[in-house]
mmCIF file of the N, C-alpha and C atoms, coordinates in Angstrom:
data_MODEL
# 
_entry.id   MODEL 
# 
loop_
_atom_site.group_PDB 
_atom_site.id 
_atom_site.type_symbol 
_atom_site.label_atom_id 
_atom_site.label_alt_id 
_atom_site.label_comp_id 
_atom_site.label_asym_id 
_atom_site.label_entity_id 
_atom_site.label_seq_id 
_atom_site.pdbx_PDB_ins_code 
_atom_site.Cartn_x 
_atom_site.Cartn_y 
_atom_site.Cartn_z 
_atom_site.occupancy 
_atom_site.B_iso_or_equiv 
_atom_site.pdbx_formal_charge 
_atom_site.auth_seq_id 
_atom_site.auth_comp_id 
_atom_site.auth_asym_id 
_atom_site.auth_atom_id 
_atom_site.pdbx_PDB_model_num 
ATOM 1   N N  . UNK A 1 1  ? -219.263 -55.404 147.463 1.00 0.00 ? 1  UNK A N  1 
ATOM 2   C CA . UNK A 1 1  ? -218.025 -55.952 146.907 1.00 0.00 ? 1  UNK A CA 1 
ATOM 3   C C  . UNK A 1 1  ? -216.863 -55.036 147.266 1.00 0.00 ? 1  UNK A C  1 
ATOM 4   N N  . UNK A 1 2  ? -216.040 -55.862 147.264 1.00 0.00 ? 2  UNK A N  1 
ATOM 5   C CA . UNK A 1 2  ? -214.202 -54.988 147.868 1.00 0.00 ? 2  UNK A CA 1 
ATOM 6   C C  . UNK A 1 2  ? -213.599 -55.193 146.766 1.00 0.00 ? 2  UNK A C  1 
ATOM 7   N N  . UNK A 1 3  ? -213.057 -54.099 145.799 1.00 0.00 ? 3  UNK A N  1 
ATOM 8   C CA . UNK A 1 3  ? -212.383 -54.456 144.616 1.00 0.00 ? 3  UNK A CA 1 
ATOM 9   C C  . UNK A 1 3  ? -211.136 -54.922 145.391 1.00 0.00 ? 3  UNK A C  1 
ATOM 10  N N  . UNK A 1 4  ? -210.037 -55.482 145.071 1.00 0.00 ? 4  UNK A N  1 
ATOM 11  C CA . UNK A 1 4  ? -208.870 -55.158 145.454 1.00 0.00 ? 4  UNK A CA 1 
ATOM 12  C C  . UNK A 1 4  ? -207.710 -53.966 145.192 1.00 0.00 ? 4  UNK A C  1 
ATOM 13  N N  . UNK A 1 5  ? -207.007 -53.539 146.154 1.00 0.00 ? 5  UNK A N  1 
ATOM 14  C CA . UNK A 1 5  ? -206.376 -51.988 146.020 1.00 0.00 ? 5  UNK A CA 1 
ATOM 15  C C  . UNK A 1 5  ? -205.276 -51.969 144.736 1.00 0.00 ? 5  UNK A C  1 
ATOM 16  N N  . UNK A 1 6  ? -204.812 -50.750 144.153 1.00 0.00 ? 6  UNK A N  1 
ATOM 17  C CA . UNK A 1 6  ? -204.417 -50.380 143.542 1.00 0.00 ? 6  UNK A CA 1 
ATOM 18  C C  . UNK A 1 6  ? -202.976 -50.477 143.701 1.00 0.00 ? 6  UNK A C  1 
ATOM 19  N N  . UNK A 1 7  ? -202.316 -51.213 143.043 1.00 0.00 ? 7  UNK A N  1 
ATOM 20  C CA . UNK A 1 7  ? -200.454 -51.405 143.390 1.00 0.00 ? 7  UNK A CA 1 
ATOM 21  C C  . UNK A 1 7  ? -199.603 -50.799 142.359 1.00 0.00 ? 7  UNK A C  1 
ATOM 22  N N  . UNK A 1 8  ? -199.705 -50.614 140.954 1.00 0.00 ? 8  UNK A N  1 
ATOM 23  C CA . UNK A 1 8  ? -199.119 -49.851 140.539 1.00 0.00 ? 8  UNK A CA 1 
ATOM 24  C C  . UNK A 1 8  ? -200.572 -49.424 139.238 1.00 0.00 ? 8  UNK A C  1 
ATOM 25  N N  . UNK A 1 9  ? -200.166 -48.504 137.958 1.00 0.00 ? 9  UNK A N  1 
ATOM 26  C CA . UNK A 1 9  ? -200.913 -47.739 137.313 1.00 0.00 ? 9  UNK A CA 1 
ATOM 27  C C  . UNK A 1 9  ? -199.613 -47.654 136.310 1.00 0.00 ? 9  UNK A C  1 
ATOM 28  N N  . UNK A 1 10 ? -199.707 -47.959 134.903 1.00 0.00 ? 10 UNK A N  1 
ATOM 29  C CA . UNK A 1 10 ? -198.787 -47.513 133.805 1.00 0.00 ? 10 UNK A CA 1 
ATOM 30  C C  . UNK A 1 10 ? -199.739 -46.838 132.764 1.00 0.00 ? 10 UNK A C  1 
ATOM 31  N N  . UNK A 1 11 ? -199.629 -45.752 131.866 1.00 0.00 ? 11 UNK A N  1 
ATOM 32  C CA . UNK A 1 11 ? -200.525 -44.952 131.217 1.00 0.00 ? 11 UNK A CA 1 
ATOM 33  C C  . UNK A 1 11 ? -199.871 -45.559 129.808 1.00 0.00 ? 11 UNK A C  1 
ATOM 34  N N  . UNK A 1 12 ? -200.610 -45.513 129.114 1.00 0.00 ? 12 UNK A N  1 
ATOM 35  C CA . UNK A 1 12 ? -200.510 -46.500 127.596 1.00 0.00 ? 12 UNK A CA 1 
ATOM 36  C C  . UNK A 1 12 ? -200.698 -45.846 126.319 1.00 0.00 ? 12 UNK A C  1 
ATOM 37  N N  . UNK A 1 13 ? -200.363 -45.831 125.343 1.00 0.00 ? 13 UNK A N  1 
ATOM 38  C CA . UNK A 1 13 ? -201.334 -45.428 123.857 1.00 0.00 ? 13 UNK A CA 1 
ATOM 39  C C  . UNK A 1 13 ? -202.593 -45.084 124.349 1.00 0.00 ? 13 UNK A C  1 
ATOM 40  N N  . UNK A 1 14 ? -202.845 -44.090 123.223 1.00 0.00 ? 14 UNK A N  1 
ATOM 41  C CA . UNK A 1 14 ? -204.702 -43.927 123.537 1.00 0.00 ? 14 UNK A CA 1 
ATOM 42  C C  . UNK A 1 14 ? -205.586 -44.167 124.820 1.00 0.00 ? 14 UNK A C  1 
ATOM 43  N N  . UNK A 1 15 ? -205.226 -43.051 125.704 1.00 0.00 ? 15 UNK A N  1 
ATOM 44  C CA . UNK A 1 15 ? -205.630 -42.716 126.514 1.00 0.00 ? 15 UNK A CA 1 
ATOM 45  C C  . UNK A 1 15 ? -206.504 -44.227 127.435 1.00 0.00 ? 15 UNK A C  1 
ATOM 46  N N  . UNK A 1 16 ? -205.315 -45.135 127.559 1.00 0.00 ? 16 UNK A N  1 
ATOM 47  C CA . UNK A 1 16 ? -205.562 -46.414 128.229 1.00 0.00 ? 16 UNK A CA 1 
ATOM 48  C C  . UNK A 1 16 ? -204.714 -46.603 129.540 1.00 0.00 ? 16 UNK A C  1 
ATOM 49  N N  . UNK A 1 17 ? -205.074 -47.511 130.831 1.00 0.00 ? 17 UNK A N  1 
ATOM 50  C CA . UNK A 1 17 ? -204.542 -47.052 131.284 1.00 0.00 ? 17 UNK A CA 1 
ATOM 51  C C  . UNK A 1 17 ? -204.212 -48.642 132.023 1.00 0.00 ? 17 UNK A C  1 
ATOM 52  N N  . UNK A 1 18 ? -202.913 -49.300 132.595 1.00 0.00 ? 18 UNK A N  1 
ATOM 53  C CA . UNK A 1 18 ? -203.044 -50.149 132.935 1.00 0.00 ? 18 UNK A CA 1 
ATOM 54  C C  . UNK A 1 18 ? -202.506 -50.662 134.231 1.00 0.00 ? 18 UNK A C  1 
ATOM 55  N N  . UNK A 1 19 ? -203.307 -51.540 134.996 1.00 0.00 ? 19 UNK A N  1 
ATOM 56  C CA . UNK A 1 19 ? -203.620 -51.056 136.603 1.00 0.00 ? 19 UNK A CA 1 
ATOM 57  C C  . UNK A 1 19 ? -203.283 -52.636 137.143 1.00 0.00 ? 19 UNK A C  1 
ATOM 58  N N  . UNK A 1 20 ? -202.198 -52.704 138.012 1.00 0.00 ? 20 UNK A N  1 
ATOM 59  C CA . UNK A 1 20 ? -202.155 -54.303 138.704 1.00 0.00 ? 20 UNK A CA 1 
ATOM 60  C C  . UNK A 1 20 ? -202.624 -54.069 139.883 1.00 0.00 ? 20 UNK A C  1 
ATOM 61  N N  . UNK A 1 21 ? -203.239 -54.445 140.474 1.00 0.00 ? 21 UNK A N  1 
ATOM 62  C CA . UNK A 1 21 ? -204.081 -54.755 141.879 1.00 0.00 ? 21 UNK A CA 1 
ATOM 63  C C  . UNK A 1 21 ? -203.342 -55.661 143.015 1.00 0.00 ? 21 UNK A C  1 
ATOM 64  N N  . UNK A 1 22 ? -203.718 -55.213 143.641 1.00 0.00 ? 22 UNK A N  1 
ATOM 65  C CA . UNK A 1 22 ? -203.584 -56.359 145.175 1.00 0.00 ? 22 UNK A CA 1 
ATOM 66  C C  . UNK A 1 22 ? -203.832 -57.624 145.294 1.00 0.00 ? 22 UNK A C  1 
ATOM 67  N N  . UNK A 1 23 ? -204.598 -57.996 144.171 1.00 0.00 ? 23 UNK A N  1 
ATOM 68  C CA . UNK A 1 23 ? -204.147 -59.782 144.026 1.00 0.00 ? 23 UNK A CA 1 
ATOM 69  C C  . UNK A 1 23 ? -203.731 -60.256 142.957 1.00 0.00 ? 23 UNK A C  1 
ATOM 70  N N  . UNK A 1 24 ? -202.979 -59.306 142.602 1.00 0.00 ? 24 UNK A N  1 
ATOM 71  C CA . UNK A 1 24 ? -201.755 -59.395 141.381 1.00 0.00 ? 24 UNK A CA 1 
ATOM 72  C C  . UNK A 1 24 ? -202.388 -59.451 139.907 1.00 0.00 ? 24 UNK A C  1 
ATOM 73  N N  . UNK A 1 25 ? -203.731 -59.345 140.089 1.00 0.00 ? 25 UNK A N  1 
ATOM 74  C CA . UNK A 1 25 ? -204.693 -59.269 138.390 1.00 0.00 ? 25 UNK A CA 1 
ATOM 75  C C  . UNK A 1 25 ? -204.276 -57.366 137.898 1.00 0.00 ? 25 UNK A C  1 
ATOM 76  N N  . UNK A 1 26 ? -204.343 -58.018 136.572 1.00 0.00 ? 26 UNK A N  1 
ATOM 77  C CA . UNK A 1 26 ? -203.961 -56.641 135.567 1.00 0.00 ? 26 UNK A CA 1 
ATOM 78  C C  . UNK A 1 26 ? -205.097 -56.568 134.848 1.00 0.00 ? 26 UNK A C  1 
ATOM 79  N N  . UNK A 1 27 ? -205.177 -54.972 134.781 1.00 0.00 ? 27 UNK A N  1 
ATOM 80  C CA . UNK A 1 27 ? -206.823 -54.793 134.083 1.00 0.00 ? 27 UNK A CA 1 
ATOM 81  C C  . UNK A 1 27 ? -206.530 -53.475 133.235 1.00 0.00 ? 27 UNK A C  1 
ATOM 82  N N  . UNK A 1 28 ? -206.755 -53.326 132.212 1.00 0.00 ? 28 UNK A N  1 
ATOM 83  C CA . UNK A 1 28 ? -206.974 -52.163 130.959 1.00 0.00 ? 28 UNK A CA 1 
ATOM 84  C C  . UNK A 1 28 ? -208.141 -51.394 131.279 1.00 0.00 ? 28 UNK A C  1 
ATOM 85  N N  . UNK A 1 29 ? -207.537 -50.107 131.405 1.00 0.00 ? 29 UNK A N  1 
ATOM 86  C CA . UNK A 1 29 ? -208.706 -49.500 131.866 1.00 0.00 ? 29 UNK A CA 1 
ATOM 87  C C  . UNK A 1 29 ? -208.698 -48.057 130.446 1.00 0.00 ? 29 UNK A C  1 
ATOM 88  N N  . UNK A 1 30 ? -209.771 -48.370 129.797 1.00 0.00 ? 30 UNK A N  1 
ATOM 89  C CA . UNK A 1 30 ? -210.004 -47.221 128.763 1.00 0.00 ? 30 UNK A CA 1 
ATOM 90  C C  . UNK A 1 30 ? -210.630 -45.913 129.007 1.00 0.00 ? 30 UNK A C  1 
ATOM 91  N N  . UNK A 1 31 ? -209.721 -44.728 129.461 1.00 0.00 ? 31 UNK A N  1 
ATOM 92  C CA . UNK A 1 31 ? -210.279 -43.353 130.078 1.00 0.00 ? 31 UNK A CA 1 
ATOM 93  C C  . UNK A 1 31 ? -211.011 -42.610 128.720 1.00 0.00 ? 31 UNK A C  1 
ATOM 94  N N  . UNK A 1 32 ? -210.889 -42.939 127.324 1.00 0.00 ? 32 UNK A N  1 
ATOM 95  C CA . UNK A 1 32 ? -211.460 -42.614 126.493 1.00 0.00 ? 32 UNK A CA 1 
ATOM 96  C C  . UNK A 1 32 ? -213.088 -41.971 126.479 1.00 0.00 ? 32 UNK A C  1 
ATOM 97  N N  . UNK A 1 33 ? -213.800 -42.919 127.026 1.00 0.00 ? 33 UNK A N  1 
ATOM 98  C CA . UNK A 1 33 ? -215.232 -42.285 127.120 1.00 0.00 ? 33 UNK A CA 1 
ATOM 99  C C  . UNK A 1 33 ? -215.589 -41.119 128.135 1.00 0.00 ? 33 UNK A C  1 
ATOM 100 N N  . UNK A 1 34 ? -214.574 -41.045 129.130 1.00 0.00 ? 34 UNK A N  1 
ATOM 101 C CA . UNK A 1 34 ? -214.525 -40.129 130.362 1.00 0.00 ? 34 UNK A CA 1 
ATOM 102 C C  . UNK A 1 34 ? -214.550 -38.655 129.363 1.00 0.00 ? 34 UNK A C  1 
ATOM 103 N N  . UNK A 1 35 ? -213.472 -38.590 128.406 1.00 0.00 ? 35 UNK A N  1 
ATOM 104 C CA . UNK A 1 35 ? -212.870 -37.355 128.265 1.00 0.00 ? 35 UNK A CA 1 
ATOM 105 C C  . UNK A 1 35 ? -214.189 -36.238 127.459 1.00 0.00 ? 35 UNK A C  1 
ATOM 106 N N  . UNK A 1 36 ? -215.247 -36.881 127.332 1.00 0.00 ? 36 UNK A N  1 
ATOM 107 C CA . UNK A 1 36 ? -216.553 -36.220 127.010 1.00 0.00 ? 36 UNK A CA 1 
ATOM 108 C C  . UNK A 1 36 ? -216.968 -35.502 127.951 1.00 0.00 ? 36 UNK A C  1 
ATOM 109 N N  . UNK A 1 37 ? -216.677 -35.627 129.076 1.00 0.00 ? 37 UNK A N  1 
ATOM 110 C CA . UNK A 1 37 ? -217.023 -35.131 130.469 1.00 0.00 ? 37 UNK A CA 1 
ATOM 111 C C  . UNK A 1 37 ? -215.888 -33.603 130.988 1.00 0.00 ? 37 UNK A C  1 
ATOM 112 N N  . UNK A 1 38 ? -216.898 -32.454 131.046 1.00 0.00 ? 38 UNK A N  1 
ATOM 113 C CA . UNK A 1 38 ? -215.990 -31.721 131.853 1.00 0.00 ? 38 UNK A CA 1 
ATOM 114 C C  . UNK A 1 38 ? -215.402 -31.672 132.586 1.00 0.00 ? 38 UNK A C  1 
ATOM 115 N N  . UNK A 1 39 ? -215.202 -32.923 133.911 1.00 0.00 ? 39 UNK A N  1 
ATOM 116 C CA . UNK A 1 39 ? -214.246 -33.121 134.931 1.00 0.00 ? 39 UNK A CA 1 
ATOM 117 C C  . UNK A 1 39 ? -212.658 -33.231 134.421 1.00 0.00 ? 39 UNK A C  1 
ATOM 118 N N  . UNK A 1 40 ? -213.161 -34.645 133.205 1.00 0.00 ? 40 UNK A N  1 
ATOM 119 C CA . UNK A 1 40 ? -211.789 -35.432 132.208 1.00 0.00 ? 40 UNK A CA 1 
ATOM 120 C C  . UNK A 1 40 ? -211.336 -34.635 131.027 1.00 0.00 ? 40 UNK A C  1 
ATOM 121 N N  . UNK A 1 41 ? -211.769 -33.605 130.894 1.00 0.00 ? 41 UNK A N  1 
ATOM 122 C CA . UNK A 1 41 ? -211.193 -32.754 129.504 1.00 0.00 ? 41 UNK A CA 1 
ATOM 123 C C  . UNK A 1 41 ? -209.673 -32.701 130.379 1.00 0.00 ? 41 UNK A C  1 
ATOM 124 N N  . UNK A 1 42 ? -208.843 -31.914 131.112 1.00 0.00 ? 42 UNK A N  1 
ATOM 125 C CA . UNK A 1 42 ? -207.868 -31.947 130.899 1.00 0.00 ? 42 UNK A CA 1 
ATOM 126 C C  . UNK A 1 42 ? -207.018 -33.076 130.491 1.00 0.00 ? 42 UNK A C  1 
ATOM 127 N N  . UNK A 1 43 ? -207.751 -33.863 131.060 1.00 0.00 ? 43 UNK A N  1 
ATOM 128 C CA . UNK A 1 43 ? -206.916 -35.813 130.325 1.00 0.00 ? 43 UNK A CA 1 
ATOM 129 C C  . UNK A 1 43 ? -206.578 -35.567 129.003 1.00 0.00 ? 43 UNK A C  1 
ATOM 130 N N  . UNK A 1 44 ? -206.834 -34.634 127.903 1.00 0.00 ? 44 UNK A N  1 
ATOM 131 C CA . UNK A 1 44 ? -206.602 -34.825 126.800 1.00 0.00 ? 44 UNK A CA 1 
ATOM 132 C C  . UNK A 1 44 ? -205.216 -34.416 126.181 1.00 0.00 ? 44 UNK A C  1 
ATOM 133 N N  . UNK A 1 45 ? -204.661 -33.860 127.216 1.00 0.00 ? 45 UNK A N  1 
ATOM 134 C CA . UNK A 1 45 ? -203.246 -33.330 127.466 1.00 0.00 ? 45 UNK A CA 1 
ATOM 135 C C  . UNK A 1 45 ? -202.475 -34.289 127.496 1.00 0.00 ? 45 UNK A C  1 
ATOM 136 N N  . UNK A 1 46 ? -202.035 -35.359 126.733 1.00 0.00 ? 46 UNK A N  1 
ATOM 137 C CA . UNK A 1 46 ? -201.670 -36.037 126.961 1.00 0.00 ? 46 UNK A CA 1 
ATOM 138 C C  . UNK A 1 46 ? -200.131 -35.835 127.866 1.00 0.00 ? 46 UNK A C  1 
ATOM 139 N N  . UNK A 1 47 ? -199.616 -35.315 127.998 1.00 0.00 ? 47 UNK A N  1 
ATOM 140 C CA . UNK A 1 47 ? -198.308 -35.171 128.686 1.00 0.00 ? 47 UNK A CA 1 
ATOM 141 C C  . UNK A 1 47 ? -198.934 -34.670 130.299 1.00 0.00 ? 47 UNK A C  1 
ATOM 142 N N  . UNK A 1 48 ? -200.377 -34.477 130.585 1.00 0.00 ? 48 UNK A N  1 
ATOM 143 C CA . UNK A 1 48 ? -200.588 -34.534 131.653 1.00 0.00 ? 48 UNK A CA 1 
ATOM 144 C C  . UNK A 1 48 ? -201.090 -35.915 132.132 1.00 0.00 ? 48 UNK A C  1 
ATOM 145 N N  . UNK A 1 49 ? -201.977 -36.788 130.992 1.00 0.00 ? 49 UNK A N  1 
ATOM 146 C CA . UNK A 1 49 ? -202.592 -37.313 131.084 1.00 0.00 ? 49 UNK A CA 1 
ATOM 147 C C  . UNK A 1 49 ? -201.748 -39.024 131.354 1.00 0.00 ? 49 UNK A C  1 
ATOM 148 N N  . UNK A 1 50 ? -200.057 -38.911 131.305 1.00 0.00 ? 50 UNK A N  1 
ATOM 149 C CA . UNK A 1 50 ? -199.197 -39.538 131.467 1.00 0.00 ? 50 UNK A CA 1 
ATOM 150 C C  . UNK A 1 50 ? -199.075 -39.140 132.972 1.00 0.00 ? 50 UNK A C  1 
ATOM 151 N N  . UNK A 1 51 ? -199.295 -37.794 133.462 1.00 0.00 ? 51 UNK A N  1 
ATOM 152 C CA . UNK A 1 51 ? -198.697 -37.898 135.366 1.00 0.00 ? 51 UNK A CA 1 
ATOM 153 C C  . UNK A 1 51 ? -199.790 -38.740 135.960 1.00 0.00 ? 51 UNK A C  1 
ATOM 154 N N  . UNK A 1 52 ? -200.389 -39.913 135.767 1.00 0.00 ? 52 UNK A N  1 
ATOM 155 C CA . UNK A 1 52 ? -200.877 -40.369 136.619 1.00 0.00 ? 52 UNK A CA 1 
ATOM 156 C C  . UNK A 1 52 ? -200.387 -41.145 138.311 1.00 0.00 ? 52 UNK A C  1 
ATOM 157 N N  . UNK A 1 53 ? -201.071 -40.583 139.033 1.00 0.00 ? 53 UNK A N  1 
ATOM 158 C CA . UNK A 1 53 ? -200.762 -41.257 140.331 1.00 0.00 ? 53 UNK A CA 1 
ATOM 159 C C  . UNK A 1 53 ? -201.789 -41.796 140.485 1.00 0.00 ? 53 UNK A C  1 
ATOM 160 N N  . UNK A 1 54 ? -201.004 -43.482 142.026 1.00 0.00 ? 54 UNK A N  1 
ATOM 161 C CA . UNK A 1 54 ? -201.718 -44.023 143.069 1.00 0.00 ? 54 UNK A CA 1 
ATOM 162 C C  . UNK A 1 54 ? -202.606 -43.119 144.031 1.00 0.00 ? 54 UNK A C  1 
ATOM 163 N N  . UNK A 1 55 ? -203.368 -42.561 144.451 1.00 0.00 ? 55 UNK A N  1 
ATOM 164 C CA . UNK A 1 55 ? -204.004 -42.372 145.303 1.00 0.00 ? 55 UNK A CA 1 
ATOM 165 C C  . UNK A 1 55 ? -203.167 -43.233 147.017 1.00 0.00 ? 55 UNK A C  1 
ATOM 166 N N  . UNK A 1 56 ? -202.795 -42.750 147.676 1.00 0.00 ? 56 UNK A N  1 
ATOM 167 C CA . UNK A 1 56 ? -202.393 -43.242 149.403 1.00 0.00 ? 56 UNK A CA 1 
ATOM 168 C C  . UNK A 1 56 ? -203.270 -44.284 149.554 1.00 0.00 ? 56 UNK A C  1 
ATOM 169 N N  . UNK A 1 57 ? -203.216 -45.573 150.249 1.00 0.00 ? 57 UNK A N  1 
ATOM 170 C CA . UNK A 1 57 ? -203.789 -46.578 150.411 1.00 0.00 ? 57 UNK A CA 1 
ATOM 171 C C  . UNK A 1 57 ? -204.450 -47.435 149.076 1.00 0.00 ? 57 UNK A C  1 
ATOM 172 N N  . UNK A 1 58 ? -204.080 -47.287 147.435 1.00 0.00 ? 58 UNK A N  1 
ATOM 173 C CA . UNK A 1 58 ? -204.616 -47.750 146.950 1.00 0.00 ? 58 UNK A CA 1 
ATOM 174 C C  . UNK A 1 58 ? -205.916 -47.671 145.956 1.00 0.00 ? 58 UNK A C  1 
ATOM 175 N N  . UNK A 1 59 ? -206.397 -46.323 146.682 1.00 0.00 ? 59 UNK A N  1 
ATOM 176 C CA . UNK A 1 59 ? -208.045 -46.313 146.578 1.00 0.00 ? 59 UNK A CA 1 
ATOM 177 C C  . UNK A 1 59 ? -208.403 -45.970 145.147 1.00 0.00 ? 59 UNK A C  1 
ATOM 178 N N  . UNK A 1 60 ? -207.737 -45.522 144.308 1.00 0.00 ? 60 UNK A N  1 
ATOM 179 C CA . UNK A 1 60 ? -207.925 -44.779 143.515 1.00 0.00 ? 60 UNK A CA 1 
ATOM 180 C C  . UNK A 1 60 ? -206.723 -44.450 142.785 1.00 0.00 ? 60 UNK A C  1 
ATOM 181 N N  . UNK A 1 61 ? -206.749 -43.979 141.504 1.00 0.00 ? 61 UNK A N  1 
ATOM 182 C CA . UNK A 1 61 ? -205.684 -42.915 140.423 1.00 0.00 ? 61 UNK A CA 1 
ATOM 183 C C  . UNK A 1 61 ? -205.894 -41.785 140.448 1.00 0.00 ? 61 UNK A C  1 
ATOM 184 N N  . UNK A 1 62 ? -205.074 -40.806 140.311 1.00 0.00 ? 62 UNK A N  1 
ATOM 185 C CA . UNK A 1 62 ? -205.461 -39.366 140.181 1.00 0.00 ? 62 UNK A CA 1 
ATOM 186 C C  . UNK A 1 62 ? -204.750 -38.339 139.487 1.00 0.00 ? 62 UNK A C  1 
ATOM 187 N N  . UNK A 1 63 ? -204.806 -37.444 139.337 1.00 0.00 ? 63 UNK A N  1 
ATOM 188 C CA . UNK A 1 63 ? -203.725 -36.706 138.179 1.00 0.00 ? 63 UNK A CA 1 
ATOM 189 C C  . UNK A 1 63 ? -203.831 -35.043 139.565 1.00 0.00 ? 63 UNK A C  1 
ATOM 190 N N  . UNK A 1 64 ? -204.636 -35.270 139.852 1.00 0.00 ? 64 UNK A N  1 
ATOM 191 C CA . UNK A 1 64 ? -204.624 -33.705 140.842 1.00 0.00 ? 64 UNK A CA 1 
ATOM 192 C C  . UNK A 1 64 ? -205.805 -33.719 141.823 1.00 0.00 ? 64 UNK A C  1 
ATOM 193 N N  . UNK A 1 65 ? -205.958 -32.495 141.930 1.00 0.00 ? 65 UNK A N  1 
ATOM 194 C CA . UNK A 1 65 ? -206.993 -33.182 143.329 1.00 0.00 ? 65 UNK A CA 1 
ATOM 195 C C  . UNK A 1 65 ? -208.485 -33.163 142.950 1.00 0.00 ? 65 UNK A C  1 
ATOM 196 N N  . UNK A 1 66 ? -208.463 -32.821 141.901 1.00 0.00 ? 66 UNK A N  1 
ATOM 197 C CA . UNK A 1 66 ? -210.278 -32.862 141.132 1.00 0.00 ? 66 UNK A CA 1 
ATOM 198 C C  . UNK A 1 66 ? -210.018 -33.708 140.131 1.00 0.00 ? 66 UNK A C  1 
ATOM 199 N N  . UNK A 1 67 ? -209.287 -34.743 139.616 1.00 0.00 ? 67 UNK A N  1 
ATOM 200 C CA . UNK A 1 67 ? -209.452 -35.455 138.654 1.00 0.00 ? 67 UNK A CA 1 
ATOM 201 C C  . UNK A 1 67 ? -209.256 -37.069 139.540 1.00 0.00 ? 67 UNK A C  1 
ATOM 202 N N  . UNK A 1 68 ? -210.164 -37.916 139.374 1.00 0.00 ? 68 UNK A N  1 
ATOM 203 C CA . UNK A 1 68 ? -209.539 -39.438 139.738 1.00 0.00 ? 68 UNK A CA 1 
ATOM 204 C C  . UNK A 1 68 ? -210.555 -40.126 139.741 1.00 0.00 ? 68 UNK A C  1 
ATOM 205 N N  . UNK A 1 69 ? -210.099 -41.662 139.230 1.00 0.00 ? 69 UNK A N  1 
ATOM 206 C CA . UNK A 1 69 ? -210.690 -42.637 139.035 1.00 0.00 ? 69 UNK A CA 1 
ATOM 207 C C  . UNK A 1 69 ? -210.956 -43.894 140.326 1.00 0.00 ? 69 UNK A C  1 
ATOM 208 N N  . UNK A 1 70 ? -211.401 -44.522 140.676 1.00 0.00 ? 70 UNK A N  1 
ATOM 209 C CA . UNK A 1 70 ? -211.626 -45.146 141.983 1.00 0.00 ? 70 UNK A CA 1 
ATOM 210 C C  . UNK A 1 70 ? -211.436 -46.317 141.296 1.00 0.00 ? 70 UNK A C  1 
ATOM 211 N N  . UNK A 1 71 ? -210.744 -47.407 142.588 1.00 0.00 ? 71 UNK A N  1 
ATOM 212 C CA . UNK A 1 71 ? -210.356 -48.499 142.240 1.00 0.00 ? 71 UNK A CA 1 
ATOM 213 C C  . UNK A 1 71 ? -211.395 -49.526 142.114 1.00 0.00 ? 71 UNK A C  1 
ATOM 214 N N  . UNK A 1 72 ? -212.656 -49.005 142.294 1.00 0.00 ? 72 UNK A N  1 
ATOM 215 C CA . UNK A 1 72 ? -213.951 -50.238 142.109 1.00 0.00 ? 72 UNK A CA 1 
ATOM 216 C C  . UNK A 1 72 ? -214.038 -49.890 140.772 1.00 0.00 ? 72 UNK A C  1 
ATOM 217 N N  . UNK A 1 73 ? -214.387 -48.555 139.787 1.00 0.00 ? 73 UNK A N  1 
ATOM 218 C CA . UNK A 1 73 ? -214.700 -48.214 138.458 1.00 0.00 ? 73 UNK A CA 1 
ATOM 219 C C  . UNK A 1 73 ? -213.631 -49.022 138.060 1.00 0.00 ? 73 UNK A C  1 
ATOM 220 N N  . UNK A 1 74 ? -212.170 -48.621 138.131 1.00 0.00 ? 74 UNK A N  1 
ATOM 221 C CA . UNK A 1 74 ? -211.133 -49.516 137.038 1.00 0.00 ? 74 UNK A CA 1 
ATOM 222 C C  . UNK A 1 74 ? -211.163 -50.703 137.371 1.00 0.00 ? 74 UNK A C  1 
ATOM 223 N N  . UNK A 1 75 ? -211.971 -51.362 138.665 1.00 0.00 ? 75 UNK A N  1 
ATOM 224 C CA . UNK A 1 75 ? -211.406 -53.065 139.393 1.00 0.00 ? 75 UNK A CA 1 
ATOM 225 C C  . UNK A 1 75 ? -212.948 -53.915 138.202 1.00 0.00 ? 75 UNK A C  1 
ATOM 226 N N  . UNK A 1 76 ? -213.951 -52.868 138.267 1.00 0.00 ? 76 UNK A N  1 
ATOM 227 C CA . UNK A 1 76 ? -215.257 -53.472 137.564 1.00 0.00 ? 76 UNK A CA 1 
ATOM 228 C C  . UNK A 1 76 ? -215.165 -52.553 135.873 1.00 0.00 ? 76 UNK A C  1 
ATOM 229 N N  . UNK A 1 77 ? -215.221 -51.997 135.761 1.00 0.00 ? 77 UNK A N  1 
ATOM 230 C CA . UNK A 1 77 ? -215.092 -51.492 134.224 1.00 0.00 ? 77 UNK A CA 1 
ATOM 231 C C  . UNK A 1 77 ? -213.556 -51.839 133.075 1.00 0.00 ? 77 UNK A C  1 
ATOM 232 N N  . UNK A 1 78 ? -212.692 -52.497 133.995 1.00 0.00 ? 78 UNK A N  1 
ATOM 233 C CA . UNK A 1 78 ? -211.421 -52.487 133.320 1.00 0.00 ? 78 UNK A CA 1 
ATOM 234 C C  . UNK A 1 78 ? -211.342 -53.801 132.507 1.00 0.00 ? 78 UNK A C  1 
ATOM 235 N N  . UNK A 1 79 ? -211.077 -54.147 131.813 1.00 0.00 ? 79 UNK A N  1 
ATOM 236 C CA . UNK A 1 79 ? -210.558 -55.479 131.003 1.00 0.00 ? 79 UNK A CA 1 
ATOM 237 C C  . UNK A 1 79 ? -209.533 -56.272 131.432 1.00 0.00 ? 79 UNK A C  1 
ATOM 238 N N  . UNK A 1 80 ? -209.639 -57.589 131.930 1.00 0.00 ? 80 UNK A N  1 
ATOM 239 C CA . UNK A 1 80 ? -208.662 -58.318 132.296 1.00 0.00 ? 80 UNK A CA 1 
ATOM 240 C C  . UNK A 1 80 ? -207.619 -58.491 131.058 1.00 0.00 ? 80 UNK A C  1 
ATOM 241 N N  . UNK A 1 81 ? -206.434 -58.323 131.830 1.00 0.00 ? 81 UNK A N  1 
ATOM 242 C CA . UNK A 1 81 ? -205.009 -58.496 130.768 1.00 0.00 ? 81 UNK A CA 1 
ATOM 243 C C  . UNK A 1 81 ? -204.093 -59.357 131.292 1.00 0.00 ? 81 UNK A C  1 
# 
């Protein structure tokens, strides 16, 4: 499967995150369960956890160069909105 790419990313209340795609579908993506994980602890910063970026071509979100989410996890784990 080809999710479709990543076009913009807005960061929300409670560590949610919300993602329009390349065929214009919007999906809620809840980083909440991540932040159990030593990769996602800094996410809890919330004033970092607001710098989210696109990833170049789409592929992905990222906050730095060891933190990011891929656009198949948020295209298949996210909630249509």
């Amino acid at each position: 499967m080809n999710p479709p790419k990543i076009i913009s990313v807005q960061p929300l209340d409670d560590y949610l995150l919300m993602i329009e795609f390349s065929n214009h579908e919007y999906r809620r993506y809840n980083v909440k369960p991540l932040l159990k994980k030593e990769m996602f602890a800094p996410l809890k910063n919330r004033a970092f956890f607001k710098n989210v970026q696109i990833e170049i071509g789409g592929y992905a979100v990222s906050w730095n160069e060891d933190i990011d989410i891929s656009e198949y996890e948020l295209w298949v784990n996210g909630k249509p909105s």
